[in-house]
LOFIMI-922533 format. One record per residue (C-alpha): residue number from 1; residue in three letters; x, y, z. Coordinates in steps of 0.1 Angstrom, whole numbers, plus 2048, in hexadecimal, padded with zeros to 3 digits. Layout:
<sites>
     n   res    xx    yy    zz
   NUM   ALA     X     Y     Z
...
</sites>
This chain:
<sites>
     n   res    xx    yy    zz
     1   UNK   9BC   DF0   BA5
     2   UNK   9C2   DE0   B84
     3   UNK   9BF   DF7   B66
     4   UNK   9B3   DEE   B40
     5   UNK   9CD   DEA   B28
     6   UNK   9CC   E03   B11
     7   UNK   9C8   DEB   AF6
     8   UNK   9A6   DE2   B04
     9   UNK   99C   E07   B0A
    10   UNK   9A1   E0A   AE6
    11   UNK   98D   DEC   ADC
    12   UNK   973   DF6   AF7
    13   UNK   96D   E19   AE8
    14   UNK   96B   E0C   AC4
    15   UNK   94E   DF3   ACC
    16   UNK   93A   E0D   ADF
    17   UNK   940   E26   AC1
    18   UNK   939   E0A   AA9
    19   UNK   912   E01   ABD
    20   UNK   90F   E27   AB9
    21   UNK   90E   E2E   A98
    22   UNK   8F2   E21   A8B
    23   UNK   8DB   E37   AA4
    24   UNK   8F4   E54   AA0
    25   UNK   8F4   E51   A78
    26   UNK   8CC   E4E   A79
    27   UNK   8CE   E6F   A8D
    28   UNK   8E6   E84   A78
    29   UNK   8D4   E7A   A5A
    30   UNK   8B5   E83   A65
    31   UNK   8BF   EA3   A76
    32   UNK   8B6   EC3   A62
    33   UNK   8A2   EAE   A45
    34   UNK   87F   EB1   A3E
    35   UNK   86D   E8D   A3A
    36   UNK   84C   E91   A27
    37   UNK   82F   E7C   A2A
    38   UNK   81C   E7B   A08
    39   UNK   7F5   E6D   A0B
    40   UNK   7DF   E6E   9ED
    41   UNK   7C0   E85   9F7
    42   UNK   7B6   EA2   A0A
    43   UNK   7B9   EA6   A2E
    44   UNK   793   EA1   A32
    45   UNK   792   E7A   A37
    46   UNK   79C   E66   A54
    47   UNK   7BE   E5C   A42
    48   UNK   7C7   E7A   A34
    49   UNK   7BD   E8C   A53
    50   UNK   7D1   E76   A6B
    51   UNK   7EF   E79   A56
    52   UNK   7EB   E9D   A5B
    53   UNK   7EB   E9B   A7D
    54   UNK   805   E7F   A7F
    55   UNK   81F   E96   A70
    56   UNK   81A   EB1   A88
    57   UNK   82C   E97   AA3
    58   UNK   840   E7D   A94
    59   UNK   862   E91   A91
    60   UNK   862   E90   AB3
    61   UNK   867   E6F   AB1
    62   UNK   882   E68   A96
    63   UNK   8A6   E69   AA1
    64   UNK   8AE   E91   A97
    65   UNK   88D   E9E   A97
    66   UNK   889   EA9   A74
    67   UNK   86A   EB7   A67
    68   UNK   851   EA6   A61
    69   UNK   838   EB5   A44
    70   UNK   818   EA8   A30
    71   UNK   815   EA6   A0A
    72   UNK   7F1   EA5   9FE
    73   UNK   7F1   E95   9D8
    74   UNK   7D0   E8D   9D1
    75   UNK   7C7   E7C   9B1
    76   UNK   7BD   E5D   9A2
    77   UNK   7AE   E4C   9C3
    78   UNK   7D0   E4E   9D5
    79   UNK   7E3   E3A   9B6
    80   UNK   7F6   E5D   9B0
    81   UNK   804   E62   9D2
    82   UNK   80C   E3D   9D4
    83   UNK   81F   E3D   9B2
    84   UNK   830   E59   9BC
    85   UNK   83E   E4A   9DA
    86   UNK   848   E28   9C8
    87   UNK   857   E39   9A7
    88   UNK   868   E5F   9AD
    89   UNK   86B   E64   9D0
    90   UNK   88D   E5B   9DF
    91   UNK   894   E3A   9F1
    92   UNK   8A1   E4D   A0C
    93   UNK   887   E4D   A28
    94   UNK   882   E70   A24
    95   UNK   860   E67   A13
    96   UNK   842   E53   A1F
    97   UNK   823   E4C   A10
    98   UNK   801   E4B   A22
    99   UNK   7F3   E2F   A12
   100   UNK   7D2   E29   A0C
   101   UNK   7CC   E01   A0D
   102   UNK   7B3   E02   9F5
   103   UNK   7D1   E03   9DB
   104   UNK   7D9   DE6   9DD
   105   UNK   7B3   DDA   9CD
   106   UNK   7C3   DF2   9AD
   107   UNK   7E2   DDC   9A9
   108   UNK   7CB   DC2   9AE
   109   UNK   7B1   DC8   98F
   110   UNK   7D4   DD1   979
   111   UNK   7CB   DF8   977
   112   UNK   7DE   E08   95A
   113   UNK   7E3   E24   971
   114   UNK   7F4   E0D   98F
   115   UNK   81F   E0E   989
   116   UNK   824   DFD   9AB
   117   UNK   824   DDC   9BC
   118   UNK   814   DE1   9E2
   119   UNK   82B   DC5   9E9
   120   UNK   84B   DD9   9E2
   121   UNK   846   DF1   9FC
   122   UNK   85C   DF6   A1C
   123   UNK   83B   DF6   A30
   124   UNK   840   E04   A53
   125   UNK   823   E02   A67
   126   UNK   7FD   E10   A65
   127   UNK   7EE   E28   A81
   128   UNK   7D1   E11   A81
   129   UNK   7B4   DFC   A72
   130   UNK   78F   E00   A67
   131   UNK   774   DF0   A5F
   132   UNK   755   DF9   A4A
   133   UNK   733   DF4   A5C
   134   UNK   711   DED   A48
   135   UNK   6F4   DFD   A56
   136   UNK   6D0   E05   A54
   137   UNK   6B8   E1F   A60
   138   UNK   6AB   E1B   A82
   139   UNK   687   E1E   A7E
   140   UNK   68A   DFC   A69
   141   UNK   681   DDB   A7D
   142   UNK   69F   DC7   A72
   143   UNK   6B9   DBE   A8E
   144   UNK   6C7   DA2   A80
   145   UNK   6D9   D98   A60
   146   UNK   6C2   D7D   A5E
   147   UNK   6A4   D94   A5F
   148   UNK   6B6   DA2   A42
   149   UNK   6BA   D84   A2D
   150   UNK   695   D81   A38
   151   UNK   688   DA2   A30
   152   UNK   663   DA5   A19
   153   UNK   673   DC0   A06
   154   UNK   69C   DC9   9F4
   155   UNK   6A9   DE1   A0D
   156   UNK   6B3   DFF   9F3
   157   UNK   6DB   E04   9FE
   158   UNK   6EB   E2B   9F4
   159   UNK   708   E25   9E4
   160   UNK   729   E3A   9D0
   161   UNK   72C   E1D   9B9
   162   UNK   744   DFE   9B6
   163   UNK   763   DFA   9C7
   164   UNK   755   E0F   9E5
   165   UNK   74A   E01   A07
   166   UNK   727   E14   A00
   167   UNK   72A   DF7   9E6
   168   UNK   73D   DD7   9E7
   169   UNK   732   DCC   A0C
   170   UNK   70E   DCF   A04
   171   UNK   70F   DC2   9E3
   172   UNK   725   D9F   9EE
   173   UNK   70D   D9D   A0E
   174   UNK   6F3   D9B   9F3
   175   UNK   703   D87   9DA
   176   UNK   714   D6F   9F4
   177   UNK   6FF   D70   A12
   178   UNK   6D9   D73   A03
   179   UNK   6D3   D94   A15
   180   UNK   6B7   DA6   A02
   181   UNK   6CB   DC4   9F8
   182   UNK   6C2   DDC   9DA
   183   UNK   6E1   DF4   9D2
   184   UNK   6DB   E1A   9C4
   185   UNK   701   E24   9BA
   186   UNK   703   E47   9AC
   187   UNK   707   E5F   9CB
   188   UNK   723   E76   9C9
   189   UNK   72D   E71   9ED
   190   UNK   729   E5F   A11
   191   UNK   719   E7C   A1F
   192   UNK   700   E7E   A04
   193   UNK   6F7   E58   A0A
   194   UNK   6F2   E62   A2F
   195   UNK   6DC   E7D   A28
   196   UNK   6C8   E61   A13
   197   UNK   6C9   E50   A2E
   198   UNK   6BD   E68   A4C
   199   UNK   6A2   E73   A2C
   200   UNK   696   E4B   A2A
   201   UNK   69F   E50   A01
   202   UNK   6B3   E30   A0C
   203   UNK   6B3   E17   A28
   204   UNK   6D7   E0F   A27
   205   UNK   6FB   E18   A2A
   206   UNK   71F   E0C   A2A
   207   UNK   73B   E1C   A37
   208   UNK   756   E23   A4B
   209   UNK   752   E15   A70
   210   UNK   761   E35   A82
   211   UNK   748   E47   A6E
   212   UNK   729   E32   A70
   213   UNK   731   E29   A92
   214   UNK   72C   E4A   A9D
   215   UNK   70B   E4E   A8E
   216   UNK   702   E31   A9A
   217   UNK   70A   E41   AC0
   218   UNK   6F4   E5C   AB6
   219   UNK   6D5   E46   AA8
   220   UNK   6D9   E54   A87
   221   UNK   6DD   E2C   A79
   222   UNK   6DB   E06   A82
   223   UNK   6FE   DF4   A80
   224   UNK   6F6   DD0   A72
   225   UNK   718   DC3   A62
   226   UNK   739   DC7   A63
   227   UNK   757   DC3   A49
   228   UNK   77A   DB9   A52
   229   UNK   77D   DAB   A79
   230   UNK   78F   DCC   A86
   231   UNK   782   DD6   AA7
   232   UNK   765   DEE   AA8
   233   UNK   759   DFF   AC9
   234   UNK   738   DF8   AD2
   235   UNK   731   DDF   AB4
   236   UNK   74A   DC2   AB2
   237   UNK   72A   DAB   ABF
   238   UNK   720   DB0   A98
   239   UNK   723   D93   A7B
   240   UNK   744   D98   A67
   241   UNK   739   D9A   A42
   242   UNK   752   D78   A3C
   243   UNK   741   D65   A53
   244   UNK   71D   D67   A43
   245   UNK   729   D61   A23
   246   UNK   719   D3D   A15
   247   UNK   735   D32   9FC
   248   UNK   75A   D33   9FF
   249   UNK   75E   D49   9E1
   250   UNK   748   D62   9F4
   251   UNK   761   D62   A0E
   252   UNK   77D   D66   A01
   253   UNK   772   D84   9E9
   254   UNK   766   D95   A0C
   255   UNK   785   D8C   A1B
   256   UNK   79C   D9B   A00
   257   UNK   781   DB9   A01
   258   UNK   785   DBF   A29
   259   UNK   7AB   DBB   A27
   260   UNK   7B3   DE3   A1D
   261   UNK   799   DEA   A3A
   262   UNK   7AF   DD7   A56
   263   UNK   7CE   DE3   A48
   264   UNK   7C3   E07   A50
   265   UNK   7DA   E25   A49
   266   UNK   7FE   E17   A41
   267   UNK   81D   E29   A37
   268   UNK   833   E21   A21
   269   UNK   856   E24   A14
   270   UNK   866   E22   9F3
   271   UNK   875   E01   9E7
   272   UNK   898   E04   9F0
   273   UNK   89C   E18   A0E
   274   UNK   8B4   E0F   A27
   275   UNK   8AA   DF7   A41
   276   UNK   8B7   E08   A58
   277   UNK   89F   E2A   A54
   278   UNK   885   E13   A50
   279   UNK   88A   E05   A70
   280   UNK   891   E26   A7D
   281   UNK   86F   E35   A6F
   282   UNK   85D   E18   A7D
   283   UNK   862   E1D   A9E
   284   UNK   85E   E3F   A9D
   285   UNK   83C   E3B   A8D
   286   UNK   832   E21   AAC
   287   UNK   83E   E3A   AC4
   288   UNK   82B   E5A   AB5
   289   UNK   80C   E43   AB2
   290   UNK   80D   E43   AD8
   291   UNK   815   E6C   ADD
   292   UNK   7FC   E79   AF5
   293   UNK   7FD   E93   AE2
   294   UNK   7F7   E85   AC1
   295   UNK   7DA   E6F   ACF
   296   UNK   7C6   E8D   AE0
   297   UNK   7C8   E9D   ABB
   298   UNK   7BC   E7D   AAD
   299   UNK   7A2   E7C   AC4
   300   UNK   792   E9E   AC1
   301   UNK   78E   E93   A9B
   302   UNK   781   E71   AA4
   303   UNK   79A   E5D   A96
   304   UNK   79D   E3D   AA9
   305   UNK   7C4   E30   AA7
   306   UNK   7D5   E0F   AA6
   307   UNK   7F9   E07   A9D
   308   UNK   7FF   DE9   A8A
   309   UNK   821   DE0   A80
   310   UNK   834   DE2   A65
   311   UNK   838   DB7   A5E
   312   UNK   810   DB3   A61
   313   UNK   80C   DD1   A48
   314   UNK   821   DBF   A30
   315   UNK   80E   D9A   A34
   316   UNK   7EE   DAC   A31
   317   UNK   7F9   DB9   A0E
   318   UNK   80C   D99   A04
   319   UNK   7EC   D83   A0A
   320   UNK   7D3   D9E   9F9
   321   UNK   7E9   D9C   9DA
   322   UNK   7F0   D73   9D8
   323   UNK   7CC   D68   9D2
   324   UNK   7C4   D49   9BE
   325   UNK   7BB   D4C   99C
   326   UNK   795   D46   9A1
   327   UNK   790   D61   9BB
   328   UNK   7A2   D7B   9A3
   329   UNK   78C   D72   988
   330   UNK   76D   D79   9A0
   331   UNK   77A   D93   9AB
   332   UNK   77C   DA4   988
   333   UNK   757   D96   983
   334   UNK   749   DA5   9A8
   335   UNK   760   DC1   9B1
   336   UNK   773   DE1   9A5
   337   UNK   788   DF3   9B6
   338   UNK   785   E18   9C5
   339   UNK   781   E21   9E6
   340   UNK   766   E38   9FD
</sites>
């Protein structure tokens, strides 16, 4: 029996510890840390909330188990937590924001408050997509958009004012899709649009799909349209907002409108942090995403998941922020951003 030189034992046991120190460095610095996830708003929404719940697993999934903990910074329609993120904490991968897509529409209009570039960010994935679904009372005999664009009389629309869904997707439908639409903006809240609603003080409502999807199981409203093309149980046989659009300006202002919607609830990292965390946190991120656990939490709250990874987060953001020169100057002249 021939034996290895011990010259090549040697060289042997240096390449195996050399592929194990990345993993085992990833471990050791993890081990014993805390790694905070900041989001921008209480835990009463579906992002906030699923954060919540996303850091009661996800150290189970990074190499050490550290803690995992939430950090609720509410304030200036998430621009606060996202400044934060991008400008004091740590480029470590100790800290990750829960973004909220919609600021990305800030950085678009040049808010004085916005000291970030959504580009900048070491984006690592999003625990899923939404869209936001237009919809109508029930007892009303339009089941078409074309009975809409068709209708005797405006259809009066609740809305929280511009820059929300309750807003912008009615308001483009009627300025780029000749849907008789009449917007009241001034209500202090979704629910108080769907109390209009269910009181027939309005005949419309825009707004999240999980949410108006399941009023729409209930009979409670009549789904008509839908914004962004993310999959929606039981209503992906309804018109995407783009595609009844008459002019190509209207398209591309709903486009750049339904991009924060398909992008979902992404996470992000710090310019600067070490690729190698990064990649670290990205898989652990797809891997909680699919904890039993984690998804029987999600789905007592009624939180419908989705991972999308970390490179399609990142060209979602790049194209939303390189539009042409005409569409930014609609954009100032149709839109405003904010958020539901």
């Amino acid at each position: 029996m021939r034996t290895m030189p011990k010259a090549g034992m040697l060289a042997t046991c240096l390449l195996v510890a050399t592929m194990q120190t990345p993993a085992l460095a990833q471990a050791d610095f993890y081990k014993g840390k805390t790694v905070t996830v900041v989001v921008g708003a209480r835990a009463v929404g579906s992002l906030s909330l699923s954060a919540l719940i996303l850091s009661r697993h996800w150290g189970r999934h990074i190499p050490g188990n550290p803690t995992v903990i939430l950090r609720q910074m509410p304030g200036g329609a998430h621009l606060n937590a996202t400044n934060h993120v991008f400008n004091v904490a740590e480029p470590d991968g100790l800290t990750i924001l829960a973004a909220n897509p919609q600021v990305a529409m800030a950085q678009l209009f040049k808010m004085p408050a916005v000291r970030f570039d959504v580009r900048q960010f070491v984006w690592i994935g999003s625990s899923g997509a939404d869209a936001a679904l237009l919809a109508i009372h029930p007892s009303l005999p339009y089941k078409t958009f074309k009975d809409l664009q068709n209708a005797k009389e405006e259809l009066v629309f609740g809305s929280t004012g511009p820059g929300s869904n309750s807003h912008d997707v009615p308001f483009l439908l009627k300025e780029f899709a000749g849907a008789k639409f009449k917007l009241v903006s001034g209500y202090a809240a979704n629910s108080d649009i769907k109390l209009a609603l269910e009181r027939r003080e309005v005949d419309g409502w825009t707004a999240l799909g999980a949410t108006i999807r399941i009023l729409g199981e209930q009979g409670i409203v009549r789904p008509m349209v839908r914004s962004s093309r993310t999959s929606i149980k039981s209503y992906n046989h309804l018109p995407v907002d783009e595609d009844l659009a008459t002019s190509d300006l209207g398209r591309s202002l709903m486009a750049v409108r339904g991009t924060p919607l398909s992008i979902g609830r992404p996470f992000g990292l710090r310019p600067g942090t070490p690729p190698d965390r990064a990649a670290i946190l990205r898989d652990s991120l797809s891997k909680a995403l699919a904890d039993p656990k984690f998804l029987t939490e999600v789905k007592n709250a009624q939180i419908d998941i989705g991972h999308i990874g970390a490179e399609d987060v990142t060209k979602a953001f790049n194209a939303m922020i390189n539009q042409p020169p005409q569409v930014l100057d609609a954009m100032v002249k149709y839109l405003k951003a904010g958020g539901d």
